[in-house]
N, C-alpha and C positions, 0 to 999 in steps of 0.2 A: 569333877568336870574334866574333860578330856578335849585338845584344841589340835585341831589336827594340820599342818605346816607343810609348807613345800619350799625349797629354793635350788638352785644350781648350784654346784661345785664353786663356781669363779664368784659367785654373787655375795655380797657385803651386805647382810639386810637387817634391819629392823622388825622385830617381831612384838606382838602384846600378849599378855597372860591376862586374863579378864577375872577379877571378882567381884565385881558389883552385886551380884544375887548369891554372894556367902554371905553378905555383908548385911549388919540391923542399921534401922536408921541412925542417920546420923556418928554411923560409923567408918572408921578410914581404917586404908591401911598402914603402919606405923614404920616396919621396915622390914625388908629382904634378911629372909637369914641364912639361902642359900640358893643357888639354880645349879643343877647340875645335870648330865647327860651320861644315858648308857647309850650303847649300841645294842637292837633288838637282838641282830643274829647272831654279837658275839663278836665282829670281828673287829678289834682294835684299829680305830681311828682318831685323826685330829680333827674333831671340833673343835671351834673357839665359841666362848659367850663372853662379850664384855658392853661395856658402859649402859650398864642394870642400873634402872630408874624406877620410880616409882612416880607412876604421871595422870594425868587427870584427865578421866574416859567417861562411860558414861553416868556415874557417879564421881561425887570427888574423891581420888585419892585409888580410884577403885583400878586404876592399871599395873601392872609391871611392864617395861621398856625394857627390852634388849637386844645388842647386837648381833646376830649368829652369822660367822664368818667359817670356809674352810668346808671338811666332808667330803666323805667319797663315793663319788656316785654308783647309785643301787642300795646305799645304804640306807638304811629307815633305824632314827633313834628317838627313845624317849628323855621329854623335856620335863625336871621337875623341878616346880619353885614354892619357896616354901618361907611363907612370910606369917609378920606379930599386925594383930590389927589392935587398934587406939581401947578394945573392949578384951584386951589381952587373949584375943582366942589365936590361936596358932592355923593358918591353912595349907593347904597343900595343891598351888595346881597344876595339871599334867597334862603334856602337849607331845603329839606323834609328827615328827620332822622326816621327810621324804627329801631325800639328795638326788636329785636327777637331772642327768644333761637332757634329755629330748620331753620337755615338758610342751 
């Protein structure tokens, strides 16, 4: 699944990673085992991603929370997060982040 993002350069925001339709019933997810970020085009930047959560959407258990701070505009990076759910399956989801000033 692929989640596709937008925010400006100066902005501090909050983003969700959705797995509720990876998930069997009565299954949750257990915990983050990483989120990390390229840049598409290659060109080295500072993104930040901090205070990763794991929070309750529309399933229980079934969000990741995170901060994405930083970026430079025009850039477009991929977001990958990659968690254990409570039925030991390993997921992987992947979000396309657009930095731009004239949204």
């Amino acid at each position: 699944m692929v989640t596709r993002l937008c925010k400006q350069p100066a902005e501090v925001r909050k983003f969700q990673m959705e797995f509720y339709n990876a998930l069997a019933a009565n299954e949750t997810l257990s915990t983050i085992s990483s989120i990390n970020y390229e840049t598409l085009d290659g060109v080295a930047s500072g993104l930040t991603i901090t205070s990763s959560a794991i929070a309750t959407g529309l399933g229980p258990d079934s969000l990741v929370e995170m901060v994405i701070s930083d970026g430079s505009d025009g850039e477009t990076y991929r977001i990958e997060v990659l968690v254990t759910t409570s039925d030991s399956q390993t997921l992987e989801g992947d979000g396309i982040l657009f930095v731009s000033d004239k949204r």
